[in-house]
C-alpha positions in Angstrom: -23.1 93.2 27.4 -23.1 92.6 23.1 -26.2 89.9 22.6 -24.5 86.8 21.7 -25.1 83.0 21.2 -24.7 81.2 24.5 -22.4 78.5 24.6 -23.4 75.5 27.0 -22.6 76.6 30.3 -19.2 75.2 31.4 -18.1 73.0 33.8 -16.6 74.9 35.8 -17.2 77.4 38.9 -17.4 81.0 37.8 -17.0 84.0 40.9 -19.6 86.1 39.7 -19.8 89.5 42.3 -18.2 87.7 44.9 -16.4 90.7 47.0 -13.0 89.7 48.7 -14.8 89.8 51.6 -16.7 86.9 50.8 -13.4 84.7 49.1 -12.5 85.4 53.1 -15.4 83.8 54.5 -15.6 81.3 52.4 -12.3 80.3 53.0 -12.9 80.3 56.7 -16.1 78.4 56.5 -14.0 76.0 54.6 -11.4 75.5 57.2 -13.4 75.4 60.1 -16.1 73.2 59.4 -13.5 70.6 57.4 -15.5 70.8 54.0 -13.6 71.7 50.6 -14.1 75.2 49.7 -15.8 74.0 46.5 -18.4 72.8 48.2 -18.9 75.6 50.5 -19.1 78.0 47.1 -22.3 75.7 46.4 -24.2 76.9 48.9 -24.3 80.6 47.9 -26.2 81.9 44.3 -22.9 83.1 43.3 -21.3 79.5 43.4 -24.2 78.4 40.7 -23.1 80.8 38.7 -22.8 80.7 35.4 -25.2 77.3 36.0 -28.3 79.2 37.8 -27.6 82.5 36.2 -25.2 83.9 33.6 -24.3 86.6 36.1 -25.4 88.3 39.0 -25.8 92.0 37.7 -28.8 92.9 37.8 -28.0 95.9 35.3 -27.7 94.4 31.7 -31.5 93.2 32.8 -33.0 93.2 28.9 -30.0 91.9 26.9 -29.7 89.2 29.3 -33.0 88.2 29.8 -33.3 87.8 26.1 -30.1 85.8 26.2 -31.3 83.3 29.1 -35.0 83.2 28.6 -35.6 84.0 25.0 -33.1 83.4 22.8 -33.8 79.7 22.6 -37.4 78.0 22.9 -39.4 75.2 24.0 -42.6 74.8 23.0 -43.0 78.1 20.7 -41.5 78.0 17.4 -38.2 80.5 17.2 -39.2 84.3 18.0 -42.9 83.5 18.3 -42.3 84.8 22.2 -42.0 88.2 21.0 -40.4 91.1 23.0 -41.1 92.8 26.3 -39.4 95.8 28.1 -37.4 94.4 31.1 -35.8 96.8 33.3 -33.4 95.1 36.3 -33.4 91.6 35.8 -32.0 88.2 37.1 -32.8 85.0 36.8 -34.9 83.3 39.6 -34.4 86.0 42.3 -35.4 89.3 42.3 -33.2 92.3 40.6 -32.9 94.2 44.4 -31.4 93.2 47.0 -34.2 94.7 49.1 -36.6 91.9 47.8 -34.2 88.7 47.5 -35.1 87.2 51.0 -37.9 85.1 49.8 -39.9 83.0 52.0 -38.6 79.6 52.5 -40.3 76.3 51.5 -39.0 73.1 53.1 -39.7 69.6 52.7 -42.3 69.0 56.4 -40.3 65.4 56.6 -36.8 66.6 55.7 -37.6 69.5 57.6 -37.9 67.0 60.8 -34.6 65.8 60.5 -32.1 68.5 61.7 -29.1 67.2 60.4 -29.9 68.3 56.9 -30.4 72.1 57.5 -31.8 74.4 55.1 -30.7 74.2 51.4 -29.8 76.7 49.4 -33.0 76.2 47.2 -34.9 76.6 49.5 -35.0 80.3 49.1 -34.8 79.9 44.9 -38.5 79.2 43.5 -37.5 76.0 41.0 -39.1 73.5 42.6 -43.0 72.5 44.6 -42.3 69.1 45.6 -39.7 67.1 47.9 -39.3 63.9 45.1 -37.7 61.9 48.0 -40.8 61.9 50.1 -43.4 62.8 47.5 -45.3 65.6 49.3 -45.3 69.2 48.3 -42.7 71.7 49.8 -44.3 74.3 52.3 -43.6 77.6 53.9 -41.0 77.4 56.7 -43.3 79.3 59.1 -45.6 77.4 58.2 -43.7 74.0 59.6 -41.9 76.0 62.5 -45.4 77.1 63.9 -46.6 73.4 63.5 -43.6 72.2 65.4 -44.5 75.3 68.4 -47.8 73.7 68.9 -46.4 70.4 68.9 -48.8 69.2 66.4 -47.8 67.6 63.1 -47.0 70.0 60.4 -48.0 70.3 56.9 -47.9 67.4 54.8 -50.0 67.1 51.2 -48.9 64.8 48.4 -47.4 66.2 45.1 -48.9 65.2 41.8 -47.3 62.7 39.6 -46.6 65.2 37.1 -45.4 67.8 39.5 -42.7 64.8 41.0 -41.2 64.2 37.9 -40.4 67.6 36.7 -39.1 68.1 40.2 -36.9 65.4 40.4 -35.1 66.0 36.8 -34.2 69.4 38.5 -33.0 67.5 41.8 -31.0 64.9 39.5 -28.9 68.1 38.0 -29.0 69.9 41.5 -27.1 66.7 42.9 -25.3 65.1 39.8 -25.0 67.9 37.5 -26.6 66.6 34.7 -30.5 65.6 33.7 -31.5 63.0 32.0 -34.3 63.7 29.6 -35.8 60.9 27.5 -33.3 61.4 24.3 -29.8 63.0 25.8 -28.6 63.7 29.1 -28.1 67.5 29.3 -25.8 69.8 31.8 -27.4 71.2 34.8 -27.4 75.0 33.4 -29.2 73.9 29.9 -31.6 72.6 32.3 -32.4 75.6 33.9 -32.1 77.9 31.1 -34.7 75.2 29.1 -37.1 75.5 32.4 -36.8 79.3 32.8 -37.7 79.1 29.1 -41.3 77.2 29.5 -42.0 79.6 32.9 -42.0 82.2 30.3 -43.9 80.5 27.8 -46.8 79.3 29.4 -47.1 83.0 30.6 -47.5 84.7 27.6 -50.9 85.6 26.2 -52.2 83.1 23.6 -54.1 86.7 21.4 -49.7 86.9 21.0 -49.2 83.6 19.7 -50.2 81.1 16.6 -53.4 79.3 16.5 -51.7 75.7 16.8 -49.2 77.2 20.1 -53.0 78.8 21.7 -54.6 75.4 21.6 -51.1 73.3 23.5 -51.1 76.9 26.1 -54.9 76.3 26.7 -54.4 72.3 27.1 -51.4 72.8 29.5 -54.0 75.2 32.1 -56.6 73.1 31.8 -56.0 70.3 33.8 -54.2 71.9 37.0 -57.5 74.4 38.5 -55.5 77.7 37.9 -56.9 80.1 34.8 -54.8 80.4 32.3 -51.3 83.0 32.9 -52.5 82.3 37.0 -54.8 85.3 36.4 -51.8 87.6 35.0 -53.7 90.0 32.9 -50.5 92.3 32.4 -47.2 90.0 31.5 -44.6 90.5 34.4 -41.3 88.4 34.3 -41.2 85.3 36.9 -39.5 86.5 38.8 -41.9 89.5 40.0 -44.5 87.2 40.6 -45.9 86.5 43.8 -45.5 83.1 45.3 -48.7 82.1 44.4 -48.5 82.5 40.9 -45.2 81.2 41.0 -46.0 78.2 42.1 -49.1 78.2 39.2 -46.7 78.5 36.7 -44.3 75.9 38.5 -47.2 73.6 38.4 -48.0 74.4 34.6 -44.6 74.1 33.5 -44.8 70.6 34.8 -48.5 69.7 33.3 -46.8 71.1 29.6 -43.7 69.1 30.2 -46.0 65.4 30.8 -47.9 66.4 27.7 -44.8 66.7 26.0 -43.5 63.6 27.1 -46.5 61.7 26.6 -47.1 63.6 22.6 -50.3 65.3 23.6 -48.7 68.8 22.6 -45.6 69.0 20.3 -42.5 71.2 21.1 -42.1 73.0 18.4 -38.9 75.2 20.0 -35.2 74.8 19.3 -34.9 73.0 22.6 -38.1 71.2 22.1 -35.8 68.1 20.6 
């Protein structure tokens, strides 16, 4: 896989490592439950592809990591990222197979009303909060073992600034397009520009310009985490633990207010 300029990702539904096998069930699912086939490709990783991920090969893991994360910017100027060695790599889920089932978190209010089911998000770590009902998504077992003891589950408020990065990724999740304050951008832009600040805000500031330190220091600040979540060695997102996932889910949205609001500048090709 040459490095290349990415083109914005198309409109269109790309099969991506789907075996025969699956264009079998998927047809099947189709027929018997009466929804299009379309639809029923949303509900797997491979029917987000090339939105969610360029491709699900896990093998091309540094060219395509460069190509998704790093060949564009958000709040570092161009190349100010650096490089790091990445072995295996996708997008959002882990490289093996082995480690892909993550744990789920679930809105505790949608999570009460059967009829809605599971998402396919669910199991993706892009979002912290449930914009519909304004509380903070929380582990599945966490809910299921409320709802055995028959007492009410989990249910915490999300910050403001945590809701409104969450709800530009449900707006592209449902519509397929996000609505920033200057342009409307495609769904896949928007999750290549937010895998793009994950990795910011994780690198070390001793790597970075003065003027990019100070906006990285500013962005940790206000949320209670240390700066990097504690991440002393740099590790890609996706090999993070849910814990720090969730920090840098929660920075990401901290540095995306500031932005908004012009207490940091984005200085990175996307930045605009």
């Amino acid at each position: 896989m040459a490095a290349r300029r990415r083109a914005p990702a198309p409109a269109v539904h790309v099969h991506h490592r789907l075996r025969p096998r699956h264009f079998v069930l998927l047809k099947a699912l189709a027929e018997r439950t009466g929804v299009p086939e379309g639809e029923v490709r949303l509900t797997t990783l491979a029917g987000w592809t090339p939105w969610l991920a360029d491709t699900l090969d896990a093998d091309h893991g540094a060219e395509a990591f460069h190509i998704f994360v790093r060949q564009d910017s958000v709040l570092l100027l161009p190349g100010e990222a650096g490089a790091n060695a990445v072995g295996r790599w996708l997008p959002w889920v882990a490289a093996e197979r082995s480690r892909r089932r993550t744990a789920r978190r679930l809105c505790p209010v949608c999570a009460a009303e059967p009829e809605r089911g599971t998402p396919l998000f669910a199991t993706v770590p892009l979002m912290l909060s449930c914009p519909e009902h304004g509380c903070r998504l929380e582990s599945a077992g966490d809910i299921a073992f409320a709802s055995a003891r028959g007492t009410p589950p989990p249910l915490r408020p999300a910050p403001g600034h945590v809701l409104a990065l969450d709800r530009l990724t449900t707006e592209g999740i449902s519509g397929g397009m996000v609505t920033l304050p200057r342009r409307q951008v495609h769904v896949g832009v928007w999750f290549r520009m937010l895998r793009t600040l994950l990795d910011e805000i994780s690198i070390s500031t001793s790597r970075v310009r003065r003027r990019s330190a100070a906006a990285l220091d500013q962005i940790w600040l206000p949320i209670g985490w240390p700066p990097r979540a504690g991440l002393s060695v740099w590790r890609p997102y996706e090999a993070l633990d849910a814990t720090r996932q969730e920090a840098m889910l929660e920075a990401a949205a901290c540095a995306a207010h500031l932005v908004r609001y012009g207490q940091i500048t984005a200085y990175g090709t996307l930045g605009y």
